[in-house]
C-alpha positions in Angstrom: 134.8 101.3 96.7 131.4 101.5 98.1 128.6 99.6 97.2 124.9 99.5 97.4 122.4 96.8 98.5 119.6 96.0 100.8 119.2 94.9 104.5 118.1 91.3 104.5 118.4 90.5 108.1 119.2 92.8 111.3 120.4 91.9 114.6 121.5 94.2 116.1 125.0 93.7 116.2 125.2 92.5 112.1 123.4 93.4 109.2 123.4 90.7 106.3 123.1 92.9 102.8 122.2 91.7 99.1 124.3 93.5 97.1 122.1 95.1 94.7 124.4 94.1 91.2 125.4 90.4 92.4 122.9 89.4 94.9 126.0 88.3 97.4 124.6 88.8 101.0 127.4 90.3 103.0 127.3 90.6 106.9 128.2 94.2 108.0 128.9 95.8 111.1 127.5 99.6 111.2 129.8 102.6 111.4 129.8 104.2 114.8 129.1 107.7 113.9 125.7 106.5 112.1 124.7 104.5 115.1 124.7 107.4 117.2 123.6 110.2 115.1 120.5 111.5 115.9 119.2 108.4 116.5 115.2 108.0 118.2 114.7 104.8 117.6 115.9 101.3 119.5 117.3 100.3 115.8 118.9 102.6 113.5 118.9 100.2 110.4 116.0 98.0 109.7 115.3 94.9 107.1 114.6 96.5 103.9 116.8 99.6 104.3 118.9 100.5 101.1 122.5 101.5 102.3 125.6 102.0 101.2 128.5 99.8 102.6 132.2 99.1 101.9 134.8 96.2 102.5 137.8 97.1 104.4 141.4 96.0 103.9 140.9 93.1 106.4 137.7 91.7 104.5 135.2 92.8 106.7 132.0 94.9 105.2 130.8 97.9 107.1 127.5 100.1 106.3 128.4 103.5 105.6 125.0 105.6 104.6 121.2 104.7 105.1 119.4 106.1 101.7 115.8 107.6 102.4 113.3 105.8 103.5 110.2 105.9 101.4 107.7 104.5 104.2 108.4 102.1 107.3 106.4 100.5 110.2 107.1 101.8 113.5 105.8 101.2 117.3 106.4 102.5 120.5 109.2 100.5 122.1 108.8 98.3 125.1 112.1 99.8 126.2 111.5 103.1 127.3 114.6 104.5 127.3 114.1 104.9 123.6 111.4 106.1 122.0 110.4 104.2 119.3 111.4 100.6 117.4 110.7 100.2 113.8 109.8 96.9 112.4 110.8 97.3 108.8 111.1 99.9 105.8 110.5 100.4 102.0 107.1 98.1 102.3 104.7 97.8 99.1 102.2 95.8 101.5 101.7 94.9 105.2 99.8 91.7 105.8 98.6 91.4 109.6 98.2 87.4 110.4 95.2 87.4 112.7 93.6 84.3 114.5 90.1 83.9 115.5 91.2 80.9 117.8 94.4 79.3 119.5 94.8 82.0 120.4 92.4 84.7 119.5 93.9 88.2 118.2 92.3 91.1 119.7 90.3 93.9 117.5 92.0 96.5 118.7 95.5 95.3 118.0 94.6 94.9 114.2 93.5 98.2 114.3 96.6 99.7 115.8 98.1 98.2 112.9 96.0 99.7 110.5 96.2 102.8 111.8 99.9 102.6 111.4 99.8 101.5 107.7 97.3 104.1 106.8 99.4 106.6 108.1 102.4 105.5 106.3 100.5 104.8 103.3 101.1 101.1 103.4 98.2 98.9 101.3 97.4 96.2 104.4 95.3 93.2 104.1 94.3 90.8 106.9 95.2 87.2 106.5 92.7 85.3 108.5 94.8 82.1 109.5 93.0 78.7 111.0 90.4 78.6 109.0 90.1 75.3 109.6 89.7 75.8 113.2 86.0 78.0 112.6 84.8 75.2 111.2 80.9 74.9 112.8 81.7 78.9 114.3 80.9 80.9 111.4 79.7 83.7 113.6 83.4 84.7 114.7 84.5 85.1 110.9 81.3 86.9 109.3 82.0 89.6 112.6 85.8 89.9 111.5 84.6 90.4 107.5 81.8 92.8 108.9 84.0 94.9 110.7 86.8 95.2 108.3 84.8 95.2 105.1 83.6 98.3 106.4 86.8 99.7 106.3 87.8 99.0 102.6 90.0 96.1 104.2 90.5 93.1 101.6 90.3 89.6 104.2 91.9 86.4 103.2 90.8 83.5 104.8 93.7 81.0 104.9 95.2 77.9 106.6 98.0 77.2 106.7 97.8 73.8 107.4 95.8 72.3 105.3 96.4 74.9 102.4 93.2 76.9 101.7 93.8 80.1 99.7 97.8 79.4 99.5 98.1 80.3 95.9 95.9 83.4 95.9 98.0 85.0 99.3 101.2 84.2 97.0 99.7 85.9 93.9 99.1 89.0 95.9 102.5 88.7 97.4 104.4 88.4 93.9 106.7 91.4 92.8 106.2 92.9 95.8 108.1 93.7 99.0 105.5 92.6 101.8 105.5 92.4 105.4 104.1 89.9 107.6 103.0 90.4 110.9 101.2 89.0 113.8 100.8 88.1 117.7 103.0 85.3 118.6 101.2 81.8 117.9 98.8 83.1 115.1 100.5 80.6 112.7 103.0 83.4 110.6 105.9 81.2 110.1 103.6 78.4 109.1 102.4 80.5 107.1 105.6 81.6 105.2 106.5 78.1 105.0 103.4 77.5 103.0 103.6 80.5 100.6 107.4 79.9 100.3 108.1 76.0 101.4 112.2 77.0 100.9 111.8 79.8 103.6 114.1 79.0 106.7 112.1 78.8 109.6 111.3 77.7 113.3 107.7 77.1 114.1 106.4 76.8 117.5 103.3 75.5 119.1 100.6 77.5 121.0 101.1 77.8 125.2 97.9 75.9 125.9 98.8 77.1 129.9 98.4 81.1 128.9 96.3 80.6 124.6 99.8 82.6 123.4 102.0 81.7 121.2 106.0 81.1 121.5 108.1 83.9 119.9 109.8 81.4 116.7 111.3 84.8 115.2 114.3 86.8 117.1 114.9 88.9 114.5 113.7 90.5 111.1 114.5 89.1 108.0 113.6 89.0 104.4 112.9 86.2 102.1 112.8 86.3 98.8 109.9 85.0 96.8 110.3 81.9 94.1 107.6 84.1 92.3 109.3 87.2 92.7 109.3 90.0 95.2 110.2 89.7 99.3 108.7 88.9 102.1 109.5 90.7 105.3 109.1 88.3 108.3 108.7 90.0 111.8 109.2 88.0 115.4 105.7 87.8 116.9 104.2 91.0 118.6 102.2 91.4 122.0 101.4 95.1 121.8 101.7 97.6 119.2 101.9 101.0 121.0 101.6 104.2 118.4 103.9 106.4 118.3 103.9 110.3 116.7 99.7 110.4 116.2 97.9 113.6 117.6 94.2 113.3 119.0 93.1 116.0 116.2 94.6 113.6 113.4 93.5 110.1 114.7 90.3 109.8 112.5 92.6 110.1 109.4 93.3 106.5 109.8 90.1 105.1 110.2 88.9 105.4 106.5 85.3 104.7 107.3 85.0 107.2 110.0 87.5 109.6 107.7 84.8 109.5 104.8 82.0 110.9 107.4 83.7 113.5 108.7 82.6 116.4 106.5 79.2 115.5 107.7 79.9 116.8 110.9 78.6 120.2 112.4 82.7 121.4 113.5 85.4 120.8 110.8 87.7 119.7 113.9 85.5 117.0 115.9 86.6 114.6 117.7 83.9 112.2 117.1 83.2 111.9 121.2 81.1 114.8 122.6 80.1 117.2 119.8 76.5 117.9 118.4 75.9 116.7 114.8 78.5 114.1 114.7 78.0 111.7 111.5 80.4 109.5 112.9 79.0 109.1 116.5 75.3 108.9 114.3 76.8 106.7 111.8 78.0 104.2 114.7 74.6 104.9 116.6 72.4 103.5 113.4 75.4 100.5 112.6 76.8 101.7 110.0 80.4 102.6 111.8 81.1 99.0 113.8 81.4 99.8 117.3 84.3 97.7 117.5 85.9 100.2 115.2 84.9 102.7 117.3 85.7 102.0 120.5 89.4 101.0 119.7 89.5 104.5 118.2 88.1 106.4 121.7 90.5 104.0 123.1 93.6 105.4 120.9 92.6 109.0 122.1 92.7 108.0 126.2 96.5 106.9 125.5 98.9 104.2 124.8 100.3 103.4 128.3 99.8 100.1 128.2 101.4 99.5 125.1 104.7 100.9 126.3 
């Protein structure tokens, strides 16, 4: 008899599965033939799949079909022997844990998120974490709302630690399936703890030696929400390499700079060399941040680094 249900936790090896009628989480292996077919990516069953799985004579569960995935969030992987990893599917909201401090997050690695969420139609927010740490530096947090504002981003100023703006992050989060994501040491499984104080997790403190955090999180896993809805916890991330973006639709993702474009002189510019480019005038005049800018013009050079 098969049954349906969705992937709370992935390891590799065993995939625990709420049954979607009892809510019983199962552990199941994954049939061989699926593993291997046509498989890209470094995993090919992620936390928040739907699939189908059956028990077998001798108790054990195994997953026998992946349904369709209606969006997901995928990098480059750092192995390359495969192409791509994918952090988790069937997402009604991404929110990327940044830090301003202890450690700092880079611009451009929130933007390589972004891009990543626009392109998979993915609603994103940016929970600002340590709040309490700007406290006397409001310059670094009036940039980050400046930039990102711009965008049409929604930021959340939180802390995790001594509870500022808890209860709204958890009323956005309710009825939803949302994933959380960061750098390592930003404060994301503090911050779970805080939204959802039953969550089961490790929490590790900052490398003082290198300002990066320790990785708390092995693996994906979901936990569900007292107030209804999941959240999709990640293990910390250092780089976030794209993967399957062409220089001619880059400035898709960048919904500032995607709203300028018909301004333009060429209907296909690249926003770097051409004559009558509203975007290149927009970011002249300070109306485009540069910060925006130049993680896009780094985008187009290439993603080495992030391999």
């Amino acid at each position: 008899m098969s049954h349906q249900g969705i992937v709370f936790r992935a390891t590799g090896s065993w995939y625990s599965v709420s049954d979607s009628l009892s809510a019983e989480v199962v552990e199941c292996r994954l049939r061989g033939r699926i593993r291997l077919e046509g498989v890209r990516s470094t995993n090919p069953v992620v936390v928040g799949d739907v699939v189908d799985y059956q028990r077998t004579a001798d108790g054990e569960a195994t997953i026998t079909g992946i349904h369709p995935r209606r969006n997901y969030i995928i990098r480059r992987a750092s192995n390359l022997s495969r192409e791509s990893h994918i952090l988790a599917a069937n997402i009604d909201r991404a929110v990327i844990v940044v830090s301003l401090v202890d450690p700092a997050t880079s611009y451009e690695f929130i933007d390589r998120m972004l891009v990543t969420c626009e392109a998979y139609n993915i609603p994103a927010l940016l929970a600002l974490n340590k709040v309490d740490l700007l406290e006397g530096r409001p310059e670094l947090r009036e940039e980050l709302l400046g930039v990102y504002a711009a965008a049409g981003y929604r930021v959340v100023g939180v802390s995790a630690t001594r509870g500022d703006n808890i209860n709204a992050l958890r009323e956005l989060l309710a009825g939803r399936t949302s994933l959380i994501s960061g750098n390592s040491g930003v404060g994301k499984s503090s911050l779970i703890r805080a939204i959802e104080p039953g969550a089961e997790l490790r929490t590790g403190e900052v490398s003082h030696a290198h300002h990066k955090g320790r990785h708390t999180t092995t693996f994906s896993q979901v936990h569900p929400l007292s107030g209804g809805g999941y959240l999709i916890d990640t293990p910390g991330i250092k780089g976030f390499g794209l993967i399957d973006f062409t220089p001619e639709e880059l400035c898709r993702y960048f919904p500032e700079m995607m709203r300028l474009s018909p301004g333009c002189r060429y209907y296909n510019c690249t926003h770097v060399h051409e004559p009558d480019c509203a975007v290149v005038r927009a970011v002249a005049q300070g109306e485009v941040p540069e910060r925006r800018y130049q993680s896009y013009l780094k985008m187009l050079q290439g993603d080495e680094k992030y391999r």
